[in-house]
ROKOLLO-923299 format. One line per field, with one value per residue (C-alpha): residue in three letters; residue number from 1; x, y, z; chain. Coordinates in steps of 0.5 Angstrom, whole numbers, plus 500, padded with zeros to 3 digits. Example, Ala and Ser with C-alpha at 12.3 -4.5 7.8 and 13.67 -1.06 7.14 Angstrom:
REM ROKOLLO-923299
type: ALA,SER
seq: 1,2
c1: 525,527
c2: 491,498
c3: 516,514
mol: A,A
This chain:
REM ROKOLLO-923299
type: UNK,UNK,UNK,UNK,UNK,UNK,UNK,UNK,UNK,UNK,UNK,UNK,UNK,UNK,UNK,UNK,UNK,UNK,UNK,UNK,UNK,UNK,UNK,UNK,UNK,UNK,UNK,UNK,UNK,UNK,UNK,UNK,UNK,UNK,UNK,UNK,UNK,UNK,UNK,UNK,UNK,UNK,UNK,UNK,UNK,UNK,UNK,UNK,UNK,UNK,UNK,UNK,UNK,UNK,UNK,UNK,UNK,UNK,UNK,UNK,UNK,UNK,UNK,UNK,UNK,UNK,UNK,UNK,UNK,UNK,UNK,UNK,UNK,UNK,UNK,UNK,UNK,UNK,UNK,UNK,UNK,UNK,UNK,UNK,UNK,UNK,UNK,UNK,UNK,UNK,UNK,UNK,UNK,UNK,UNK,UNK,UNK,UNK,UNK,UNK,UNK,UNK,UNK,UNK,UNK,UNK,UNK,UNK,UNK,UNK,UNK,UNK,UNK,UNK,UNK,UNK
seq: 1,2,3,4,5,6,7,8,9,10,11,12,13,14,15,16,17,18,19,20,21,22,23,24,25,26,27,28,29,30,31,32,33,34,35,36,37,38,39,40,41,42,43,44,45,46,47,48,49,50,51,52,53,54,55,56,57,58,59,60,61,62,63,64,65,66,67,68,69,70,71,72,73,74,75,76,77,78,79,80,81,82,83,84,85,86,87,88,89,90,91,92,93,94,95,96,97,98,99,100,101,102,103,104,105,106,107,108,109,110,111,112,113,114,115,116
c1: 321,323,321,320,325,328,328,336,334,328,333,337,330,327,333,333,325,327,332,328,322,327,330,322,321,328,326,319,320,326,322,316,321,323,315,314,321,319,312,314,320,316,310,315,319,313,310,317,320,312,314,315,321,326,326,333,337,343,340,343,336,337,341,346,344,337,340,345,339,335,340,342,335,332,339,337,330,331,336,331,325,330,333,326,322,327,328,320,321,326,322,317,321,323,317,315,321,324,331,334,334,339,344,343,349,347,349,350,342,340,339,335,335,338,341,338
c2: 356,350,343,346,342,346,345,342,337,334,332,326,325,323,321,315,314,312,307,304,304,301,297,293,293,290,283,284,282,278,273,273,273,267,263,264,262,254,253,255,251,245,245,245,239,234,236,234,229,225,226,230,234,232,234,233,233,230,224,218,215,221,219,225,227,229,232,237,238,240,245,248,249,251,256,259,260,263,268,269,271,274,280,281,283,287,291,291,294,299,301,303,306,310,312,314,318,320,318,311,307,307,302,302,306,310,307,310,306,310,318,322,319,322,319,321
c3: 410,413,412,405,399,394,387,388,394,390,383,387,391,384,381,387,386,379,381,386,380,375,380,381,374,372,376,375,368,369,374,368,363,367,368,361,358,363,360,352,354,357,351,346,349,350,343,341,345,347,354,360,360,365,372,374,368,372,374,372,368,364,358,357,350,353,359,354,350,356,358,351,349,357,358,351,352,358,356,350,354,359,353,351,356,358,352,351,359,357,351,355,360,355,351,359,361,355,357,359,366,371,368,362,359,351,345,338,335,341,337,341,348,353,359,366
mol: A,A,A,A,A,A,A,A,A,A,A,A,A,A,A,A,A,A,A,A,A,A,A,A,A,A,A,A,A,A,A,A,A,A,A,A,A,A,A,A,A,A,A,A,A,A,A,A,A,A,A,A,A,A,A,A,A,A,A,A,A,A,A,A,A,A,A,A,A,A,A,A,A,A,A,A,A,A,A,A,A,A,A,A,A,A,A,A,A,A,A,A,A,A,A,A,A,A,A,A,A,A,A,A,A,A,A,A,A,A,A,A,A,A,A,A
């Protein structure tokens, strides 16, 4: 019949659903791993430090030692917050699907997961 999609016409369909899906997922986790990772970062600065943390570390007022602090400990909390909310997205996305999301390449940690 016409109009009607086959079995084989459906796969990239999904398969491109999938990578739309994940797509929205990845920097939807990203943009909250980066919200969290800023408040965590700000409370932990005034609890250590007494004070506000600096809102542009490059401004002379700022003494150097407090501006590298600042981007060592606001740079690794990022990327922290970032690797694990993307792993608790990928861990979810796997217990859903059954196999890996688009992207992410299999490993030898990995039995049992197959790559979509």
């Amino acid at each position: 019949m016409a109009g009607r999609s086959t079995p084989a016409s459906a796969a990239p369909r999904g398969k491109q659903r999938g990578k739309a899906v994940w797509k929205v997922y990845g920097r939807l986790s990203t943009v909250l791993a980066g919200v969290v990772s800023v408040r965590v970062v700000n409370v932990f600065w005034k609890l250590a430090t007494g004070r506000k943390p600096p809102a542009t570390p490059e401004n002379p007022e700022v003494t150097m030692r407090e501006a590298a602090i600042w981007a060592v400990l606001s740079g690794a909390a990022s990327q922290l917050a970032k690797i694990v909310v993307t792993r608790r997205a990928v861990d979810h996305w796997v217990r859903t699907t059954g196999a890996l999301p688009p992207g992410i390449t299999p490993s030898q940690v990995t039995p049992g997961v197959t790559k979509d």
